[in-house]
N, C-alpha and C positions, 0 to 999 in steps of 0.2 A: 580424866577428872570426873567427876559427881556431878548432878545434877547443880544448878545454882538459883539461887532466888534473887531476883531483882526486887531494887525497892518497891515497886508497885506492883506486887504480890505476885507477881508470875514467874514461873519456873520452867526452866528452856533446860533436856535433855540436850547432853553433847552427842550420845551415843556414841563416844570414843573408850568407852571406859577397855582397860588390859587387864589379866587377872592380878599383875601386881594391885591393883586397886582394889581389886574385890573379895581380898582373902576375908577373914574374921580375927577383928581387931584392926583392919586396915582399909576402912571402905573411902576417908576423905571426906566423912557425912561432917556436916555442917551442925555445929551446936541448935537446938531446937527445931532441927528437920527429923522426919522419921525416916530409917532405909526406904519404907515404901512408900514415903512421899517422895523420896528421891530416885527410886524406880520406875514411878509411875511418870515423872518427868518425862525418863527418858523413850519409854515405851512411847507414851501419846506423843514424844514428839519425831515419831518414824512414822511417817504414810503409808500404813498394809489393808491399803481399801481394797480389797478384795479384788480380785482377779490380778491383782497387780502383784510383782515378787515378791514374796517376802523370804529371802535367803538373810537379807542384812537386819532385821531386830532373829532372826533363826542362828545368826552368828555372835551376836550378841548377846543371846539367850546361853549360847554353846563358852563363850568365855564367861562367863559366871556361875556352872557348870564346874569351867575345868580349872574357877579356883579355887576348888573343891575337892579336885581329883572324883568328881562323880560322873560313871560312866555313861553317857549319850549315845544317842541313833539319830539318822533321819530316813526317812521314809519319804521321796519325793514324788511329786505331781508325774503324772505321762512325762509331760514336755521336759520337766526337768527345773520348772522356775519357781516352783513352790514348795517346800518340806513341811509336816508333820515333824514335831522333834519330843521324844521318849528320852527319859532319863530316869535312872535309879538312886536313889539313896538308904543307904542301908543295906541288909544280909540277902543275899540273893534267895530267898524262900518264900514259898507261899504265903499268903496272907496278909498281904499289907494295901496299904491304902492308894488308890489313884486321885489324884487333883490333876484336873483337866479345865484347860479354856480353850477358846479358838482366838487365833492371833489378827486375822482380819479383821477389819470395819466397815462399816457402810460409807459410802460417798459423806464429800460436803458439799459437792456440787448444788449450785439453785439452791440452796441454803442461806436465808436470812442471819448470819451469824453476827455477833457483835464483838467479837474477839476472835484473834487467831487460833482457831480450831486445834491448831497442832501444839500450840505453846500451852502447858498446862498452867493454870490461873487460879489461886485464891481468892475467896469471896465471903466473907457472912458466913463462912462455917461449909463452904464447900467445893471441891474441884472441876471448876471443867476443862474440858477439852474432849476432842474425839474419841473414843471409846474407851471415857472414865469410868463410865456406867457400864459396857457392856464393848469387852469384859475384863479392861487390861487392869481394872482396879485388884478383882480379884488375883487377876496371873503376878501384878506387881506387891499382893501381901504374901502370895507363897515364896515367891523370888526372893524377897526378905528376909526369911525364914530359913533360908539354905545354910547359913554360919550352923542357928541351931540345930538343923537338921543334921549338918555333917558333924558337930559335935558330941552331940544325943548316944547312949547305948540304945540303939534300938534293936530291938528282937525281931522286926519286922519289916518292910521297905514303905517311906513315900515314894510313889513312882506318878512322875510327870510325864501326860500324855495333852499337847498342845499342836493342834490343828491348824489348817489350811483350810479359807475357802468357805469357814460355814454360814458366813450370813448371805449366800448363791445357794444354799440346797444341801449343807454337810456336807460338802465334797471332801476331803482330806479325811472326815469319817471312819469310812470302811476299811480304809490301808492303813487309819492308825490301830484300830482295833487289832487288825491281824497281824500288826509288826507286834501289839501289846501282848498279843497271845504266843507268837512265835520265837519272841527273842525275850521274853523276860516272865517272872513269876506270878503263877495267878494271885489276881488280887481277891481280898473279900468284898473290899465295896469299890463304888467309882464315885467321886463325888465332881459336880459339874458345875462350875462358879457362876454359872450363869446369874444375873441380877433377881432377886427373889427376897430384898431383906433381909437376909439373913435367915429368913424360914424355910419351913422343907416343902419342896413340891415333888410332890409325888409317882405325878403323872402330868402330860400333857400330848397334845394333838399332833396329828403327823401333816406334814405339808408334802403335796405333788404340785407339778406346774409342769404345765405344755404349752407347747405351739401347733397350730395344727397350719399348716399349711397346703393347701388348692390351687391347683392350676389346671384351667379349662381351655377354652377357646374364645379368642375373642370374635367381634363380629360386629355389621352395625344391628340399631336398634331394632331395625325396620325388619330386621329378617333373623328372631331368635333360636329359630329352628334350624339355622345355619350355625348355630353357636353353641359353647355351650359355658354357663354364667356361674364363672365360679363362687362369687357374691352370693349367691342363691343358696349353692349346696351350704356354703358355710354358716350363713345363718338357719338351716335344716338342723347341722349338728349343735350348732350355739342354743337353740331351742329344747332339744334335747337335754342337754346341758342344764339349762334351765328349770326343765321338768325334775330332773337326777335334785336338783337344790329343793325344788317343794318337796319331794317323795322325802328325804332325810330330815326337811322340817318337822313334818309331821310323826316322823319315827321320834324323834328326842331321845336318842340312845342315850345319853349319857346326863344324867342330871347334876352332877358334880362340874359339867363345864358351863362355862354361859360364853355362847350360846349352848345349849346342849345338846346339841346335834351337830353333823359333819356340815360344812360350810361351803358355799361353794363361790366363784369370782370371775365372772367374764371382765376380763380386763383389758384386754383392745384387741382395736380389729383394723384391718387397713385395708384398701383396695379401691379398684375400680380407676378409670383414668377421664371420663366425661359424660353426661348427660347421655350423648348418643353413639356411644360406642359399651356392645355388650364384655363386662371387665374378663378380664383372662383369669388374673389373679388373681389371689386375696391370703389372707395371714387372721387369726385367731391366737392371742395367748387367754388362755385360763389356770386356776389354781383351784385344788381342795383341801379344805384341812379335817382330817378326819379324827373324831374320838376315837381311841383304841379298840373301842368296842365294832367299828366296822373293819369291814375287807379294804383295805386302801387298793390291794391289784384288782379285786372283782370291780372297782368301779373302773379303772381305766378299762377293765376288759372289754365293760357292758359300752364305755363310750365308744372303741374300737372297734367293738362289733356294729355299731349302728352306722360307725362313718364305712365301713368295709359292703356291710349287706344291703345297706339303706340309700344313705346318701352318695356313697360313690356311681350305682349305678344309673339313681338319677340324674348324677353329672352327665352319663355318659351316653344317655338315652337317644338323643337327637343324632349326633356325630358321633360317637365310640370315643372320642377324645376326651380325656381327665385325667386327671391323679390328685388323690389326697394321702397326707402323711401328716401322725401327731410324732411330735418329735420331745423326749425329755427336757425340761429343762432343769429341775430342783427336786432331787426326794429328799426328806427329813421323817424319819421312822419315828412314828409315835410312841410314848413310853407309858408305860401301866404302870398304876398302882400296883403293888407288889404285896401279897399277905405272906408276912414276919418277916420283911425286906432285909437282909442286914443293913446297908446302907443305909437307909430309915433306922434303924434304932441308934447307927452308931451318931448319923446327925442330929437326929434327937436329943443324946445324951449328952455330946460335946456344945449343943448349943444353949440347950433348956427347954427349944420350942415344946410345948403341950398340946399346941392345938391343931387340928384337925389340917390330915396332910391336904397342900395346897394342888390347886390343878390352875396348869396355863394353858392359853390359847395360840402359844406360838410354841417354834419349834428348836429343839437345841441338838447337840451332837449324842443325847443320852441314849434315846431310843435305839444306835447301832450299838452299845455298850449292851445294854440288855439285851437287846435279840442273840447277843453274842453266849449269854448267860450269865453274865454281870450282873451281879444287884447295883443298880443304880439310883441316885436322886440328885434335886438340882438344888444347891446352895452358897448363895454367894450374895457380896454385896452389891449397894445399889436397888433400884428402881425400873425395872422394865418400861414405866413412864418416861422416863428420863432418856433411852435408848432412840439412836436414833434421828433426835431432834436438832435442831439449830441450840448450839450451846448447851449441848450435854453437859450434866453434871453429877455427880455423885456426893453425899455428906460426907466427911472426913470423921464422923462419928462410926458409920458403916462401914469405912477400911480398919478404922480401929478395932471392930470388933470381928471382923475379919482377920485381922492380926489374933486376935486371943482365941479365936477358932481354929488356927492351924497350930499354934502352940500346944492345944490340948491335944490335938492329931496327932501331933509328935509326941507326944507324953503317953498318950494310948497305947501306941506303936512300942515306945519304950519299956511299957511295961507288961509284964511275965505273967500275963490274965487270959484267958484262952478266947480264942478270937471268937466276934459274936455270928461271924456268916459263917465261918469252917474256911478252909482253904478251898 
Protein backbone atom coordinates (compact mmCIF):
# COMPACT_ATOMS: atom_id res chain seq x y z
CA UNK A 1 0.00 0.00 0.00
CA UNK A 2 1.21 3.80 -0.35
CA UNK A 3 2.00 6.05 2.08
CA UNK A 4 -1.29 7.38 4.09
CA UNK A 5 -2.25 10.57 5.60
CA UNK A 6 -4.05 10.73 8.84
CA UNK A 7 -6.21 13.49 9.68
CA UNK A 8 -3.86 15.37 11.67
CA UNK A 9 -1.59 15.85 8.96
CA UNK A 10 0.86 13.23 9.45
CA UNK A 11 1.96 10.51 7.15
CA UNK A 12 3.09 7.03 8.37
CA UNK A 13 5.27 5.08 5.49
CA UNK A 14 4.18 1.28 5.50
CA UNK A 15 7.24 0.44 3.73
CA UNK A 16 5.51 -2.67 2.44
CA UNK A 17 5.08 -1.36 -0.89
CA UNK A 18 5.49 -4.77 -4.10
CA UNK A 19 6.27 -3.76 -7.48
CA UNK A 20 2.64 -4.39 -8.31
CA UNK A 21 2.19 -1.10 -6.61
CA UNK A 22 4.79 0.84 -8.06
CA UNK A 23 4.57 0.50 -11.87
CA UNK A 24 3.51 3.82 -13.79
CA UNK A 25 -0.08 4.49 -13.81
CA UNK A 26 -0.33 2.27 -10.83
CA UNK A 27 1.25 3.82 -7.59
CA UNK A 28 -2.20 3.82 -5.16
CA UNK A 29 -1.17 7.70 -4.77
CA UNK A 30 -3.92 9.26 -2.82
CA UNK A 31 -5.72 12.20 -4.75
CA UNK A 32 -3.81 15.51 -3.64
CA UNK A 33 -0.59 13.58 -2.36
CA UNK A 34 2.48 13.98 -4.42
CA UNK A 35 4.59 10.54 -5.36
CA UNK A 36 7.19 12.24 -3.24
CA UNK A 37 5.39 13.22 -0.61
CA UNK A 38 4.43 9.63 -0.52
CA UNK A 39 7.81 8.48 -0.85
CA UNK A 40 9.23 10.49 1.36
CA UNK A 41 6.64 8.99 4.02
CA UNK A 42 7.92 5.93 3.69
CA UNK A 43 11.71 6.52 3.50
CA UNK A 44 11.59 8.69 6.97
CA UNK A 45 9.58 6.31 8.34
CA UNK A 46 12.63 3.35 8.10
CA UNK A 47 15.29 3.94 11.00
CA UNK A 48 18.99 4.09 8.81
CA UNK A 49 20.73 6.02 11.57
CA UNK A 50 23.86 5.16 10.68
CA UNK A 51 25.93 2.34 11.62
CA UNK A 52 22.68 0.56 11.84
CA UNK A 53 21.49 -1.94 8.54
CA UNK A 54 20.24 -0.47 6.14
CA UNK A 55 19.52 -3.62 3.75
CA UNK A 56 15.51 -3.00 4.37
CA UNK A 57 14.78 0.73 2.83
CA UNK A 58 18.14 -0.86 0.24
CA UNK A 59 15.22 -3.43 -0.56
CA UNK A 60 12.90 -1.29 -0.80
CA UNK A 61 14.75 1.09 -2.85
CA UNK A 62 15.64 -2.40 -5.11
CA UNK A 63 11.45 -3.02 -5.62
CA UNK A 64 10.88 0.31 -7.11
CA UNK A 65 13.74 -0.36 -9.31
CA UNK A 66 12.53 -3.63 -10.49
CA UNK A 67 9.05 -2.03 -11.32
CA UNK A 68 10.82 -0.60 -13.69
CA UNK A 69 12.66 -3.37 -15.03
CA UNK A 70 15.85 -1.00 -14.24
CA UNK A 71 18.89 -2.85 -13.62
CA UNK A 72 20.61 -2.63 -9.92
CA UNK A 73 23.76 -3.43 -7.86
CA UNK A 74 24.84 -3.56 -4.54
CA UNK A 75 28.05 -3.04 -3.24
CA UNK A 76 28.03 -4.09 0.41
CA UNK A 77 29.86 -2.95 3.63
CA UNK A 78 32.95 -5.53 4.94
CA UNK A 79 30.51 -7.16 7.39
CA UNK A 80 27.88 -7.49 4.99
CA UNK A 81 25.11 -5.28 6.75
CA UNK A 82 25.22 -2.43 4.86
CA UNK A 83 24.89 -1.71 0.84
CA UNK A 84 25.53 1.09 -1.49
CA UNK A 85 22.92 0.45 -4.16
CA UNK A 86 23.69 1.82 -8.11
CA UNK A 87 21.09 1.68 -10.66
CA UNK A 88 20.81 2.54 -14.28
CA UNK A 89 18.12 4.01 -16.25
CA UNK A 90 18.37 4.52 -19.72
CA UNK A 91 21.14 3.33 -22.69
CA UNK A 92 24.10 1.88 -21.44
CA UNK A 93 26.71 4.80 -22.75
CA UNK A 94 28.59 7.26 -21.65
CA UNK A 95 27.61 10.38 -20.62
CA UNK A 96 24.69 10.59 -18.48
CA UNK A 97 23.93 12.05 -15.38
CA UNK A 98 24.53 10.69 -11.51
CA UNK A 99 21.90 11.54 -8.57
CA UNK A 100 23.44 10.52 -5.56
CA UNK A 101 22.24 10.65 -1.73
CA UNK A 102 23.32 8.77 1.23
CA UNK A 103 20.66 6.70 2.74
CA UNK A 104 21.75 7.08 6.70
CA UNK A 105 20.79 9.74 9.35
CA UNK A 106 22.04 10.88 12.31
CA UNK A 107 20.77 9.76 15.68
CA UNK A 108 17.53 10.93 17.62
CA UNK A 109 18.81 10.04 20.58
CA UNK A 110 18.89 13.03 23.66
CA UNK A 111 16.86 14.90 21.14
CA UNK A 112 14.29 17.32 22.51
CA UNK A 113 11.69 16.25 19.78
CA UNK A 114 8.13 17.11 19.81
CA UNK A 115 6.93 14.63 17.34
CA UNK A 116 7.68 11.33 16.17
CA UNK A 117 10.87 11.72 14.50
CA UNK A 118 10.07 8.72 12.15
CA UNK A 119 6.39 9.56 11.35
CA UNK A 120 6.65 12.26 8.48
CA UNK A 121 4.27 15.37 9.64
CA UNK A 122 2.79 18.32 7.83
CA UNK A 123 2.98 21.72 9.17
CA UNK A 124 2.56 25.44 7.84
CA UNK A 125 3.97 24.56 4.50
CA UNK A 126 6.45 21.96 5.70
CA UNK A 127 7.85 18.36 6.52
CA UNK A 128 9.33 17.03 9.25
CA UNK A 129 10.79 14.19 10.34
CA UNK A 130 14.32 12.44 10.42
CA UNK A 131 16.13 13.10 7.45
CA UNK A 132 13.66 15.25 5.52
CA UNK A 133 16.18 17.81 5.23
CA UNK A 134 19.21 15.82 4.86
CA UNK A 135 18.85 13.95 2.46
CA UNK A 136 15.88 11.48 1.84
CA UNK A 137 13.82 14.66 0.70
CA UNK A 138 16.07 14.70 -2.28
CA UNK A 139 16.52 10.69 -2.84
CA UNK A 140 12.50 10.63 -2.40
CA UNK A 141 11.98 13.49 -5.56
CA UNK A 142 14.27 11.26 -7.90
CA UNK A 143 12.35 8.03 -6.63
CA UNK A 144 9.39 9.78 -7.98
CA UNK A 145 10.70 10.46 -11.15
CA UNK A 146 11.37 6.74 -12.03
CA UNK A 147 7.74 6.17 -14.09
CA UNK A 148 9.24 9.42 -16.09
CA UNK A 149 12.41 8.29 -16.18
CA UNK A 150 11.67 4.66 -17.53
CA UNK A 151 9.27 6.27 -19.90
CA UNK A 152 11.63 9.12 -21.40
CA UNK A 153 13.58 8.38 -24.94
CA UNK A 154 16.74 9.07 -23.40
CA UNK A 155 19.99 9.24 -25.36
CA UNK A 156 21.84 9.07 -22.21
CA UNK A 157 21.54 7.21 -18.65
CA UNK A 158 20.25 8.78 -14.86
CA UNK A 159 22.32 6.51 -12.94
CA UNK A 160 21.57 6.33 -9.09
CA UNK A 161 24.35 6.00 -6.89
CA UNK A 162 23.14 5.91 -2.94
CA UNK A 163 25.35 5.21 -0.11
CA UNK A 164 26.02 3.79 3.36
CA UNK A 165 27.27 5.29 6.32
CA UNK A 166 28.03 9.06 5.30
CA UNK A 167 27.13 11.04 8.10
CA UNK A 168 30.35 8.64 10.28
CA UNK A 169 33.00 9.91 7.66
CA UNK A 170 31.61 8.79 3.92
CA UNK A 171 32.06 5.26 4.60
CA UNK A 172 30.04 3.56 1.65
CA UNK A 173 31.93 6.40 -0.43
CA UNK A 174 34.81 4.90 -1.99
CA UNK A 175 33.30 1.31 -2.98
CA UNK A 176 30.34 3.20 -4.47
CA UNK A 177 32.48 5.15 -6.66
CA UNK A 178 34.44 2.11 -7.84
CA UNK A 179 31.36 -0.21 -8.25
CA UNK A 180 30.32 3.38 -10.40
CA UNK A 181 33.42 3.17 -12.44
CA UNK A 182 33.48 -0.61 -12.77
CA UNK A 183 30.20 -1.83 -13.52
CA UNK A 184 28.48 1.00 -15.32
CA UNK A 185 29.11 4.09 -17.94
CA UNK A 186 31.05 7.04 -17.16
CA UNK A 187 29.00 9.81 -16.34
CA UNK A 188 29.63 13.57 -17.19
CA UNK A 189 28.53 15.07 -14.03
CA UNK A 190 27.61 13.73 -10.38
CA UNK A 191 25.14 15.80 -8.83
CA UNK A 192 24.81 15.29 -4.81
CA UNK A 193 21.36 16.19 -3.20
CA UNK A 194 22.91 17.18 -0.47
CA UNK A 195 20.64 20.27 1.45
CA UNK A 196 22.06 23.52 -0.40
CA UNK A 197 18.48 25.15 -1.48
CA UNK A 198 18.54 24.33 -4.41
CA UNK A 199 21.79 26.32 -5.29
CA UNK A 200 25.15 25.21 -6.50
CA UNK A 201 27.95 24.63 -4.22
CA UNK A 202 30.84 24.35 -5.54
CA UNK A 203 33.12 23.29 -3.22
CA UNK A 204 33.57 22.44 0.31
CA UNK A 205 35.99 21.28 3.28
CA UNK A 206 37.20 17.88 3.86
CA UNK A 207 36.68 16.33 7.44
CA UNK A 208 39.35 13.77 9.28
CA UNK A 209 38.67 12.52 12.78
CA UNK A 210 40.85 10.48 15.14
CA UNK A 211 41.36 9.04 18.30
CA UNK A 212 44.54 8.91 19.78
CA UNK A 213 44.89 6.59 22.27
CA UNK A 214 47.82 6.19 25.35
CA UNK A 215 48.76 3.63 27.51
CA UNK A 216 51.41 4.17 30.03
CA UNK A 217 52.12 3.04 33.46
CA UNK A 218 50.36 3.43 36.32
CA UNK A 219 51.80 4.19 39.81
CA UNK A 220 51.22 6.19 43.09
CA UNK A 221 51.60 9.77 43.05
CA UNK A 222 54.26 10.04 45.46
CA UNK A 223 56.88 8.18 43.17
CA UNK A 224 56.37 9.50 39.27
CA UNK A 225 59.52 8.32 38.31
CA UNK A 226 58.20 4.98 38.80
CA UNK A 227 55.50 5.68 36.42
CA UNK A 228 54.90 6.60 33.53
CA UNK A 229 51.47 9.31 32.87
CA UNK A 230 49.79 8.82 30.13
CA UNK A 231 47.51 11.98 30.84
CA UNK A 232 50.57 13.92 30.38
CA UNK A 233 51.92 12.75 27.00
CA UNK A 234 48.35 13.17 25.79
CA UNK A 235 47.94 16.60 26.49
CA UNK A 236 51.87 17.05 24.86
CA UNK A 237 50.10 15.90 21.61
CA UNK A 238 46.58 17.89 22.24
CA UNK A 239 48.78 21.11 22.56
CA UNK A 240 50.34 20.36 19.55
CA UNK A 241 47.09 19.97 18.20
CA UNK A 242 46.30 23.16 19.15
CA UNK A 243 49.27 24.99 18.02
CA UNK A 244 48.47 23.15 14.16
CA UNK A 245 44.70 25.21 14.87
CA UNK A 246 46.67 28.87 15.33
CA UNK A 247 49.34 28.16 12.40
CA UNK A 248 46.11 27.54 9.80
CA UNK A 249 44.34 30.67 11.53
CA UNK A 250 46.66 32.74 10.56
CA UNK A 251 47.35 31.19 7.02
CA UNK A 252 43.43 31.92 5.94
CA UNK A 253 43.81 29.76 2.84
CA UNK A 254 40.78 29.94 1.67
CA UNK A 255 38.65 33.06 1.60
CA UNK A 256 35.61 31.72 -0.03
CA UNK A 257 34.99 29.71 3.31
CA UNK A 258 34.17 31.16 6.70
CA UNK A 259 35.89 30.33 8.40
CA UNK A 260 38.46 30.48 5.91
CA UNK A 261 40.95 28.56 7.14
CA UNK A 262 41.23 24.59 8.05
CA UNK A 263 39.66 24.15 11.40
CA UNK A 264 40.53 22.29 14.01
CA UNK A 265 38.38 20.41 17.39
CA UNK A 266 39.65 18.94 20.44
CA UNK A 267 36.77 17.04 21.27
CA UNK A 268 37.19 14.80 24.44
CA UNK A 269 39.39 13.27 26.36
CA UNK A 270 39.06 10.83 29.19
CA UNK A 271 41.37 9.23 31.72
CA UNK A 272 42.93 9.06 34.71
CA UNK A 273 41.32 6.87 37.76
CA UNK A 274 42.15 9.17 41.19
CA UNK A 275 43.82 12.02 42.68
CA UNK A 276 46.60 9.73 43.79
CA UNK A 277 47.17 7.25 41.49
CA UNK A 278 49.54 8.21 38.37
CA UNK A 279 46.65 7.47 35.26
CA UNK A 280 47.84 4.46 32.99
CA UNK A 281 45.44 5.45 30.40
CA UNK A 282 43.84 8.18 28.57
CA UNK A 283 41.80 8.54 25.09
CA UNK A 284 41.92 11.84 22.85
CA UNK A 285 39.17 12.19 19.90
CA UNK A 286 39.87 15.28 17.56
CA UNK A 287 38.61 16.40 14.10
CA UNK A 288 39.92 18.65 11.12
CA UNK A 289 38.27 20.19 8.48
CA UNK A 290 40.24 21.43 5.89
CA UNK A 291 39.92 23.93 2.80
CA UNK A 292 40.95 22.15 -0.35
CA UNK A 293 43.65 24.26 -0.59
CA UNK A 294 45.67 22.27 2.20
CA UNK A 295 47.30 18.92 2.45
CA UNK A 296 44.67 17.00 4.58
CA UNK A 297 47.42 13.73 4.91
CA UNK A 298 50.53 16.33 5.56
CA UNK A 299 48.71 17.34 8.55
CA UNK A 300 47.98 13.85 10.03
CA UNK A 301 51.53 13.18 9.05
CA UNK A 302 53.04 16.35 10.83
CA UNK A 303 50.59 15.04 14.02
CA UNK A 304 51.95 11.47 13.78
CA UNK A 305 55.34 12.52 13.57
CA UNK A 306 55.22 14.47 16.68
CA UNK A 307 53.26 11.80 18.73
CA UNK A 308 56.02 9.03 17.19
CA UNK A 309 59.38 11.46 17.73
CA UNK A 310 58.25 13.61 20.50
CA UNK A 311 55.72 12.58 22.74
CA UNK A 312 56.06 8.81 22.75
CA UNK A 313 59.40 8.81 24.02
CA UNK A 314 58.73 11.16 26.64
CA UNK A 315 56.18 8.56 27.78
CA UNK A 316 58.83 6.33 27.91
CA UNK A 317 61.58 8.19 29.42
CA UNK A 318 61.42 7.01 33.12
CA UNK A 319 60.34 3.15 32.67
CA UNK A 320 60.63 2.30 28.82
CA UNK A 321 56.89 1.60 29.15
CA UNK A 322 54.19 3.27 26.59
CA UNK A 323 52.39 3.04 23.62
CA UNK A 324 50.47 5.74 21.74
CA UNK A 325 48.28 5.13 18.51
CA UNK A 326 45.94 7.67 16.57
CA UNK A 327 43.47 5.51 15.21
CA UNK A 328 40.98 6.73 11.92
CA UNK A 329 37.77 7.45 12.71
CA UNK A 330 35.95 9.67 9.64
CA UNK A 331 37.65 10.78 6.22
CA UNK A 332 35.39 12.86 4.01
CA UNK A 333 37.61 14.34 0.86
CA UNK A 334 37.19 17.84 0.27
CA UNK A 335 35.83 18.98 -2.95
CA UNK A 336 37.04 21.97 -5.26
CA UNK A 337 35.84 24.35 -7.09
CA UNK A 338 36.21 23.14 -10.59
CA UNK A 339 37.11 25.74 -13.72
CA UNK A 340 34.49 25.00 -16.48
CA UNK A 341 33.07 22.04 -14.23
CA UNK A 342 30.57 20.43 -16.38
CA UNK A 343 28.46 19.64 -13.51
CA UNK A 344 28.39 23.40 -12.58
CA UNK A 345 27.12 24.34 -15.80
CA UNK A 346 24.74 21.67 -16.16
CA UNK A 347 23.15 22.84 -12.54
CA UNK A 348 23.45 25.99 -13.44
CA UNK A 349 21.33 25.75 -16.33
CA UNK A 350 18.60 23.14 -15.14
CA UNK A 351 18.21 25.41 -12.07
CA UNK A 352 18.68 29.14 -13.14
CA UNK A 353 21.09 29.61 -10.18
CA UNK A 354 23.42 33.00 -11.49
CA UNK A 355 25.07 33.50 -8.43
CA UNK A 356 28.32 32.94 -7.33
CA UNK A 357 29.07 29.20 -6.77
CA UNK A 358 28.46 28.43 -3.04
CA UNK A 359 31.12 26.90 -0.52
CA UNK A 360 30.14 24.68 2.58
CA UNK A 361 31.75 24.06 5.70
CA UNK A 362 30.71 20.49 6.04
CA UNK A 363 31.37 17.46 4.32
CA UNK A 364 29.39 15.26 1.66
CA UNK A 365 30.22 12.11 -0.31
CA UNK A 366 31.31 14.55 -3.40
CA UNK A 367 34.87 14.87 -2.85
CA UNK A 368 35.41 10.83 -3.51
CA UNK A 369 33.43 11.57 -6.86
CA UNK A 370 35.83 14.13 -7.92
CA UNK A 371 39.06 12.63 -6.71
CA UNK A 372 37.90 9.87 -8.81
CA UNK A 373 37.75 12.48 -11.90
CA UNK A 374 34.03 13.27 -11.84
CA UNK A 375 32.98 16.54 -12.29
CA UNK A 376 31.02 17.07 -9.24
CA UNK A 377 28.61 19.66 -7.36
CA UNK A 378 26.28 19.62 -4.50
CA UNK A 379 22.40 20.36 -5.22
CA UNK A 380 19.54 19.64 -3.49
CA UNK A 381 16.74 20.66 -1.38
CA UNK A 382 16.32 21.78 1.94
CA UNK A 383 18.51 23.56 4.50
CA UNK A 384 21.71 22.41 6.04
CA UNK A 385 20.13 24.56 9.13
CA UNK A 386 17.54 22.24 9.42
CA UNK A 387 20.02 19.00 9.34
CA UNK A 388 20.46 17.39 12.17
CA UNK A 389 18.10 19.04 14.62
CA UNK A 390 15.33 17.97 16.97
CA UNK A 391 12.34 18.10 14.50
CA UNK A 392 14.00 18.49 11.33
CA UNK A 393 12.19 19.91 8.51
CA UNK A 394 12.28 20.78 5.01
CA UNK A 395 9.65 23.40 2.90
CA UNK A 396 7.47 21.33 0.66
CA UNK A 397 8.25 24.32 -1.66
CA UNK A 398 11.87 22.92 -1.88
CA UNK A 399 10.82 19.30 -2.77
CA UNK A 400 8.79 20.76 -5.37
CA UNK A 401 11.23 22.44 -7.06
CA UNK A 402 13.42 19.60 -6.63
CA UNK A 403 10.78 17.80 -8.58
CA UNK A 404 11.16 20.27 -11.55
CA UNK A 405 14.96 19.81 -11.36
CA UNK A 406 15.01 16.36 -12.07
CA UNK A 407 12.42 16.62 -14.66
CA UNK A 408 14.60 18.88 -16.67
CA UNK A 409 17.50 16.08 -15.90
CA UNK A 410 15.51 13.93 -17.66
CA UNK A 411 14.68 16.13 -20.46
CA UNK A 412 18.44 17.00 -20.89
CA UNK A 413 19.32 13.34 -20.99
CA UNK A 414 16.62 13.09 -23.66
CA UNK A 415 17.57 15.19 -25.75
CA UNK A 416 20.17 14.85 -28.91
CA UNK A 417 22.51 18.10 -27.71
CA UNK A 418 26.09 17.07 -27.18
CA UNK A 419 26.94 16.54 -23.78
CA UNK A 420 28.45 19.61 -21.95
CA UNK A 421 31.42 17.73 -19.88
CA UNK A 422 32.24 15.09 -22.86
CA UNK A 423 31.96 11.46 -21.74
Amino acid sequence: MAGRVADHGAVRGSGQHGPHDLAAGNTGQRPGVSRTHELLADLVGMDTTSLTSNLTIVAYIERLFDAHDIPHSRVLSPDGTQANLLARVGPDVAGGVVLSGHLDCVPVTGQPWSRDPFTLTEDDGRFYGRGTSDMKGFIASALAALPRMAAAPLDRPVLFVLTYDEEIGTVGAPSAVQGLLAGYPRPSAVIIGEPSSMEVVTAHKGVRAFRVVVDGLDGHSSQPQRAANAIAALTRLATFIDDLADEHRTAAADPRFDPPYTTFNLATIEGGQAINIVPRHAELTFEYRAVPADDSTAIRDAVEAVAREQVLPRLRRETGVGDLRIESLATARAMAAETDGAAEALARSLTGYDGPGRTVPFGTDGGHFQAAGLSTVVTGPGSIEQAHTPDEWIEIDQLAACDVFIGRVIDHLSASTEDPGGG
